[in-house]
C-alpha positions as CSV (number, residue, x, y, z in Angstrom):
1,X,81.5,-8.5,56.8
2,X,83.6,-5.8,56.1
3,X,84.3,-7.0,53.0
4,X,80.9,-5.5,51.7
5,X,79.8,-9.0,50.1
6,X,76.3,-9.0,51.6
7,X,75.6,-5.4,51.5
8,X,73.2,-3.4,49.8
9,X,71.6,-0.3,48.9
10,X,69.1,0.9,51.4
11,X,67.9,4.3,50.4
12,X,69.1,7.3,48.0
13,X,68.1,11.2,48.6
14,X,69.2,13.7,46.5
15,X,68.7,17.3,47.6
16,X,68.3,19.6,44.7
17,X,69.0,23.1,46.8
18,X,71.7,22.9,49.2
19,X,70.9,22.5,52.9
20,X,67.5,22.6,52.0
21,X,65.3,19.2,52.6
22,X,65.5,16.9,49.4
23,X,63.6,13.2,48.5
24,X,64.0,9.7,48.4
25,X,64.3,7.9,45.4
26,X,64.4,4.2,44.1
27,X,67.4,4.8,41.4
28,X,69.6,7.8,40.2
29,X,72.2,8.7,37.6
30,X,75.7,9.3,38.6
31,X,77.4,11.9,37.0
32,X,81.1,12.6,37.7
33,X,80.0,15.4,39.8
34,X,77.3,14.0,41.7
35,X,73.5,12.2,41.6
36,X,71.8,14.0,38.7
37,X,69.6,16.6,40.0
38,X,71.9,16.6,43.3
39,X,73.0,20.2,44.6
40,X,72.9,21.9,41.4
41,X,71.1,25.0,43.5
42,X,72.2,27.2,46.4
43,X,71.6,30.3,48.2
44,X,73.8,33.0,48.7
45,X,74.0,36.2,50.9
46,X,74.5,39.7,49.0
47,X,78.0,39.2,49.4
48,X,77.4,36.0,47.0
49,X,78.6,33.6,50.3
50,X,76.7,30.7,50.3
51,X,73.9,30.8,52.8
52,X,73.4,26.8,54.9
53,X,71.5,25.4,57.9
54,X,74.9,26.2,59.5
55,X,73.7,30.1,59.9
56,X,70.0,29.2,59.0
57,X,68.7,26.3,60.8
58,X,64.8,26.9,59.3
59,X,65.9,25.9,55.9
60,X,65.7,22.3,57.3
61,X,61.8,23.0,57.2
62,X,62.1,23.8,53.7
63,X,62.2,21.5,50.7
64,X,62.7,20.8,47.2
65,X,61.8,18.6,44.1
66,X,63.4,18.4,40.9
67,X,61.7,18.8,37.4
68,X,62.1,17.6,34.0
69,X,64.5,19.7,32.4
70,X,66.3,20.7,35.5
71,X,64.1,22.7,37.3
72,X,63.2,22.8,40.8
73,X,59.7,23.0,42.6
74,X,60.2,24.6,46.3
75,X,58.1,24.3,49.3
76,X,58.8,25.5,53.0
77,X,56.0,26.4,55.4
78,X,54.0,29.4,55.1
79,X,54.5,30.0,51.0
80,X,53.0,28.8,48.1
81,X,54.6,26.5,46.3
82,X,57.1,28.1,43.5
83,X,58.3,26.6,40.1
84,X,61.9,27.7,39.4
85,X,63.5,27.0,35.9
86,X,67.1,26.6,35.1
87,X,68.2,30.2,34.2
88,X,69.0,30.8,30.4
89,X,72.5,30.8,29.8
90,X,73.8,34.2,30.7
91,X,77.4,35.9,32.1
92,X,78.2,33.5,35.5
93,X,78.8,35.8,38.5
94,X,81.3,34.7,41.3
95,X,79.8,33.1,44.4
96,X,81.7,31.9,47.8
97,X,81.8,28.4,49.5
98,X,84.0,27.6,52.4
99,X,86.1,30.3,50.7
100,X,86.2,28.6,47.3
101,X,85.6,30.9,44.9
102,X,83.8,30.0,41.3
103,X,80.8,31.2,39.0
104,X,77.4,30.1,39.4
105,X,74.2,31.7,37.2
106,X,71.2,34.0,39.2
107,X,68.2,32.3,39.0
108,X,64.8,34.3,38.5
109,X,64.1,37.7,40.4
110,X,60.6,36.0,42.3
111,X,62.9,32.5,43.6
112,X,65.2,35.3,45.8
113,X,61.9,36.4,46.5
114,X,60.6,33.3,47.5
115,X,63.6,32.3,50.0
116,X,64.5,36.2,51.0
117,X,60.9,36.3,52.5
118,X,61.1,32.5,54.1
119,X,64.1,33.3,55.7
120,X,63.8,36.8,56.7
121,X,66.9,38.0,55.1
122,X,67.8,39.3,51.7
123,X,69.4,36.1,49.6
124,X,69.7,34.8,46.5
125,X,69.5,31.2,44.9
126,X,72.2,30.6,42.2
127,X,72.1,27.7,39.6
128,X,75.5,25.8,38.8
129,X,75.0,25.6,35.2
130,X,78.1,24.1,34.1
131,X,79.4,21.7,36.6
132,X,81.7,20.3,34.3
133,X,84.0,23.0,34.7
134,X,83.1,25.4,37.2
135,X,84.3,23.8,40.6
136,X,87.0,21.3,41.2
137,X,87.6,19.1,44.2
138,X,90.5,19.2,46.4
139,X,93.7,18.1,44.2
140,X,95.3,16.4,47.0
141,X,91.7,14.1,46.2
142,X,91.1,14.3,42.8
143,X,94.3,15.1,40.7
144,X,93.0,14.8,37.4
145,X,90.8,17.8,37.6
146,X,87.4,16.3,38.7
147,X,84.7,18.5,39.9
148,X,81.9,18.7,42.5
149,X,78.0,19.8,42.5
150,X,77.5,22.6,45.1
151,X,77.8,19.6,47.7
152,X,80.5,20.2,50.7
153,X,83.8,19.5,48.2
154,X,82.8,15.8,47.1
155,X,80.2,14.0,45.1
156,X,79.0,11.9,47.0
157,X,78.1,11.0,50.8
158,X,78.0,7.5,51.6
159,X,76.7,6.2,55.3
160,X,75.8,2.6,56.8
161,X,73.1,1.7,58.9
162,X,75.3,-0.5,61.1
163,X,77.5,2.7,61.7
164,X,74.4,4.8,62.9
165,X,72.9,2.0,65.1
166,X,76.7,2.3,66.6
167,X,76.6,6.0,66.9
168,X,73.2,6.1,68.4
169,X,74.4,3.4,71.3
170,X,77.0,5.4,72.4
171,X,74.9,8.6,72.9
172,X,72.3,6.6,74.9
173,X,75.1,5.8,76.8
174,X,76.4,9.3,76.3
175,X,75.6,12.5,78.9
176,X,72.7,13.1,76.7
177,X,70.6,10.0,76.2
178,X,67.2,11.7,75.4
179,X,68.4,13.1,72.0
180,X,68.7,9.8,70.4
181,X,68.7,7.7,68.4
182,X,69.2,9.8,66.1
183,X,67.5,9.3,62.5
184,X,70.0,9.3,59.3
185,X,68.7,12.6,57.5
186,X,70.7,14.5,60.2
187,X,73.6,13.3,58.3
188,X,72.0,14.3,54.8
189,X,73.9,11.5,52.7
190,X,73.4,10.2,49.0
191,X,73.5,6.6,49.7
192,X,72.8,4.5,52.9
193,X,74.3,1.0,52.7
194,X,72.4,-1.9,55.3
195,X,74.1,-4.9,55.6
196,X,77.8,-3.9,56.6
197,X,79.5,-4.0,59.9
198,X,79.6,-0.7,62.0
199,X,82.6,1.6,60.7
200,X,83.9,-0.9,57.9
201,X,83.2,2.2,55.6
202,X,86.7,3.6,57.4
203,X,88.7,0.5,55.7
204,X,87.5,1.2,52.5
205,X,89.6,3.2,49.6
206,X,87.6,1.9,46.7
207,X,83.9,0.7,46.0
208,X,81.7,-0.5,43.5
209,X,78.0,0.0,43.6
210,X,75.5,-1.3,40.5
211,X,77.1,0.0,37.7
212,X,79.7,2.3,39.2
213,X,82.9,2.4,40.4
214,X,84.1,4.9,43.3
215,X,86.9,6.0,44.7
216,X,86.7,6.7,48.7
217,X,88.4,10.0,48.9
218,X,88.1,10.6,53.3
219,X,85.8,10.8,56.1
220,X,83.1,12.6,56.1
221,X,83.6,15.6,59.0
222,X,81.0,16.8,60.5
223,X,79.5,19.9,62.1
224,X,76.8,21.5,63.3
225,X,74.0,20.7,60.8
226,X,73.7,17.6,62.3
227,X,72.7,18.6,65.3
228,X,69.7,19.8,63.8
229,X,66.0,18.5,63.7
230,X,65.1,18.2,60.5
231,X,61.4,18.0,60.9
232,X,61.8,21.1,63.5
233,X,64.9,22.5,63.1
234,X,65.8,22.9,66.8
235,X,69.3,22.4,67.7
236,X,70.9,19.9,70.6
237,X,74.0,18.7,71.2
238,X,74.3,15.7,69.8
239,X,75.8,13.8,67.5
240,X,78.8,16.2,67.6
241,X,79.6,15.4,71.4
242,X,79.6,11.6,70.9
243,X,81.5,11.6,67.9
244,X,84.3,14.4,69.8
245,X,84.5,11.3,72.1
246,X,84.3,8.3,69.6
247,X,84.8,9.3,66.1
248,X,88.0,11.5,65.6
249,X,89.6,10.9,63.0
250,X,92.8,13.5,62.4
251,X,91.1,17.2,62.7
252,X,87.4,15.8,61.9
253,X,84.2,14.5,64.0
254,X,83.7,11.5,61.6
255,X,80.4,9.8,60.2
256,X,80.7,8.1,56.4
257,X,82.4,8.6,53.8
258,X,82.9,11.0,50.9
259,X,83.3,9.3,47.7
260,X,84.5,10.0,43.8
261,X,83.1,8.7,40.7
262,X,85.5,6.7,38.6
263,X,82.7,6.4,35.7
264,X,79.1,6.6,35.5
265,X,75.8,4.6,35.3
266,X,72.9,4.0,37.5
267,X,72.6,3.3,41.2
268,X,69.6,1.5,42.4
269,X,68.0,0.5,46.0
270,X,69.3,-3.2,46.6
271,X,72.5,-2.9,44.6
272,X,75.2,-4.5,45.6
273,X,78.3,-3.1,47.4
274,X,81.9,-4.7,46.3
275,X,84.7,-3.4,48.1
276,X,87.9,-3.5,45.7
277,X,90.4,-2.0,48.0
């Protein structure tokens, strides 16, 4: 079945902030950076580094919603609600991710407020007002120029159910059995696909879903996010010792794939996936 020909789209999440907990929904717009609404937000130390569950596992608890007009609503336990509005358009400062460097816009004084006092340290949440020109992915992946959302370094995540039931066998057969199975927002992807055979997303180099073409840029590596609750934000061990054992792929502990838009359209749950190459 690795030919995609009976699968379909099982569920879409975008996540508005980065590393902070997103929502479902039944159909979204790709953009040639991403999901609309998808990562356009993230925080950032006073240094302007960007600030992730990596170093601050609580912003799993923590959640966001996105508005008409761009806007987010946050929640997280403990705070009111807050409304945050995209920021006018104003001089971009420089911001920091996984040592890329590019300009982002501050949002509003009371949103650094908001997060500063959730988290306990002093951060700020930027807006990527122009995504069209402010980041661009890897060359080696993307020669003619194409840019990314404040995701990782690609627009989209893909994952498969079949893949996860796989991954969650192996660590009940692993040396830490009580820590699975394992749900899929560990992995935090854009698209989950049912109907595929475990791992056939590691054959693929180019997809089509609904109205949209993709090209499958590489594995998706992981790290230690994923070894975070979601719902508790507590930290174990797994999946990142089952995949060291199972899932290697070059330098990388691999689960799905990253993917770039060839055009854009809409995706919606029970789309079909073709697999052109």
């Amino acid at each position: 079945m690795s030919n995609g020909l009976d699968a379909v789209v099982h569920g879409m999440r975008i996540h508005p902030v980065k590393s902070v907990g997103g929502y479902d929904t039944a159909q979204a717009a790709v953009e040639p950076w991403g999901l609309a609404g998808d990562r356009r937000w993230m925080l950032v130390d006073t240094e302007g580094t960007a600030v992730t569950q990596r170093e601050r596992p609580g912003l799993a608890l923590s959640s966001a919603a996105t508005l008409p007009g761009g806007g987010v609503r946050l929640s997280a336990p403990g705070r009111d609600d807050l409304v945050v509005e995209p920021p006018e358009p104003m001089a971009a400062v420089g911001v920091t991710l996984f040592g890329n460097k590019f300009k982002a816009v501050t949002a509003a004084d009371e949103a650094h407020a908001w997060f500063s006092a959730y988290l306990g340290t002093e951060v700020r949440l930027m807006h990527l007002d122009d995504p069209a020109r402010r980041r661009t992915i890897n060359p080696k992946y993307a020669p003619n120029g194409e840019t990314v959302s404040f995701a990782d370094g690609y627009p989209l995540q893909i994952a498969t159910r079949a893949s996860l039931d796989a991954l969650n066998s192996l660590i009940a057969q692993g040396g830490h059995p009580a820590e699975g199975p394992l749900p899929m927002d560990r992995f935090r992807p854009n698209v989950v696909l049912d109907g595929t055979e475990a791992w056939a997303e590691d054959t693929w180099s180019r997809i089509s879903i609904g109205e949209v073409t993709f090209r499958v840029a590489k594995p998706c590596g992981r790290c230690v996010i994923t070894t975070t609750d979601q719902a508790t934000a507590e930290r174990g061990k797994e999946p990142l010792r089952t995949l060291a054992r199972h899932r290697r792929i070059g330098s990388s502990l691999a689960f799905g794939v990253l993917v770039i838009p060839e055009d854009t359209g809409i995706i919606r749950i029970g789309d079909a996936l073709k697999v052109l190459a």
